[in-house]
C-alpha positions as CSV (number, residue, x, y, z in Angstrom):
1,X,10.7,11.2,16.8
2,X,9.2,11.4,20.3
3,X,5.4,11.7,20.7
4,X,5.7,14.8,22.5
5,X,8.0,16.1,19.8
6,X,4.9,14.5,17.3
7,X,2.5,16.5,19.3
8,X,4.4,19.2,19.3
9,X,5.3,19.4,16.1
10,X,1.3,18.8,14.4
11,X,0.7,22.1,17.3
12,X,3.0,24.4,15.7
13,X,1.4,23.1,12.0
14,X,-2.1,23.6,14.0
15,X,-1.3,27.2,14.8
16,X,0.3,27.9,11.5
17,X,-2.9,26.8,9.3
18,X,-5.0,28.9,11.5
19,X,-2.5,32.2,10.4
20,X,-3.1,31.5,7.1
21,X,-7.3,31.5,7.5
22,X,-7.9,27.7,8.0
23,X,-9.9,26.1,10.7
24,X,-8.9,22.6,12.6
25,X,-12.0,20.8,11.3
26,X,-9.8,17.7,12.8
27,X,-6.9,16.2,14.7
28,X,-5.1,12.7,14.8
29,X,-8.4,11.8,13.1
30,X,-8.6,7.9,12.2
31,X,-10.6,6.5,9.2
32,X,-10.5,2.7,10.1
33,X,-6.4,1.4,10.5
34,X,-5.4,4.7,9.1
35,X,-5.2,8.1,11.2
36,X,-4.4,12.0,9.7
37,X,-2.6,14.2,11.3
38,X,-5.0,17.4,10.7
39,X,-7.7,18.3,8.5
40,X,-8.3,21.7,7.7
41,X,-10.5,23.9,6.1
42,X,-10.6,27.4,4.2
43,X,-13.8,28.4,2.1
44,X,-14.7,25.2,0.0
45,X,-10.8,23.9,0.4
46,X,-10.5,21.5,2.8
47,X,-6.5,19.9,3.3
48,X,-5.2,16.6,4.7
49,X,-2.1,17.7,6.3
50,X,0.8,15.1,7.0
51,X,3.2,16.7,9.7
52,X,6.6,15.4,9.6
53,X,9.4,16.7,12.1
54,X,12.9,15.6,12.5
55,X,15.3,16.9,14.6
56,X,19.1,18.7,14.5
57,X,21.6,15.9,12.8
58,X,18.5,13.0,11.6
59,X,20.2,11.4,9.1
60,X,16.4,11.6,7.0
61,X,14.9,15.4,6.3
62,X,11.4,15.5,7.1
63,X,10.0,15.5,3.0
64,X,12.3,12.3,2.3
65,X,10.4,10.4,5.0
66,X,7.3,10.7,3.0
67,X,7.8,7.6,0.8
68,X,5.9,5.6,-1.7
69,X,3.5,3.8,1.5
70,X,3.0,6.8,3.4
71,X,1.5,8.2,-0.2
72,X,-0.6,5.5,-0.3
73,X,-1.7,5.5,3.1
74,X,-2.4,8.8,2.9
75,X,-4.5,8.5,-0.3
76,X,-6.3,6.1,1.3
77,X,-7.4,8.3,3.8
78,X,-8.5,10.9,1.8
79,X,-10.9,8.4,0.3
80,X,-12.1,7.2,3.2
81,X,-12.6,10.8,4.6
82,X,-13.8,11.8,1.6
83,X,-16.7,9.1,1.4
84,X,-17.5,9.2,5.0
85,X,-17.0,12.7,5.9
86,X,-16.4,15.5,3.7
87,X,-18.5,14.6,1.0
88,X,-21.7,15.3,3.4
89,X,-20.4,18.7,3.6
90,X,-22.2,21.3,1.1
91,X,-19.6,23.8,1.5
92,X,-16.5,21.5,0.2
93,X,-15.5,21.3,-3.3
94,X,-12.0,20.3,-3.2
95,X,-9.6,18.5,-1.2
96,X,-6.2,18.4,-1.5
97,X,-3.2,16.5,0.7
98,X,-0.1,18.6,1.7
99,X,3.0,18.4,3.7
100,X,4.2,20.2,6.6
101,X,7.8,19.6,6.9
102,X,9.7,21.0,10.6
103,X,13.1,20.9,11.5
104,X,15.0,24.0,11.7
105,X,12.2,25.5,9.8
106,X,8.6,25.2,8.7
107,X,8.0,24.2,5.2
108,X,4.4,24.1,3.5
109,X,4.3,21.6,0.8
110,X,0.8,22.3,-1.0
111,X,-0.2,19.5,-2.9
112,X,2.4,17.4,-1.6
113,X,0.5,14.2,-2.5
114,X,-1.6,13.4,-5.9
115,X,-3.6,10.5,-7.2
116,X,-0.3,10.2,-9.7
117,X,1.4,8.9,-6.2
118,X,-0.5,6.1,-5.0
């Protein structure tokens, strides 16, 4: 995947969050070595958002390219984020890490990622 096509692809994920009432608290935010797509936030809900693209005829879908050390990573930084950032916040009670899968489609995966995975 290009980074335009990275860029583009965490844009339309952008846009689509904001349809559904969440704001872009954050963008290719970094918490030390690791970086997050987006970070988002509706009421006290705030989401870590992986965005995964592929394009017409990758051998990979998007979801299957989330294995077991992108999990972790991703884990990771929603500690991190959690500890340095969010839990300053008064407003923010949960967090939670989804998926947002485009190829031919857009596919919202809420909850995509667990404790259970890492």
């Amino acid at each position: 995947m290009s980074v335009a096509k990275g860029r583009d692809a965490e844009r339309v994920a952008a846009d689509y969050l904001r349809e559904h009432g969440f704001t872009i608290l954050w963008q290719n935010v970094r918490i030390g070595a690791l970086e997050v797509d987006l970070v988002a936030k509706k009421d006290e809900l705030v989401v870590i958002v992986e965005v995964r693209a592929r394009g017409e005829g990758s051998l990979v879908k998007p979801l299957a390219s989330v294995g077991f050390e992108k999990r972790r990573h991703l884990l990771r930084a929603a500690r991190g984020l959690w500890r340095g950032r969010l839990k300053k916040m008064p407003d923010v009670e949960r967090v939670r890490i989804d998926v947002i899968a485009i190829s031919d489609r857009l596919e919202w995966i809420q909850g995509a990622i667990t404790e259970q995975d890492g």
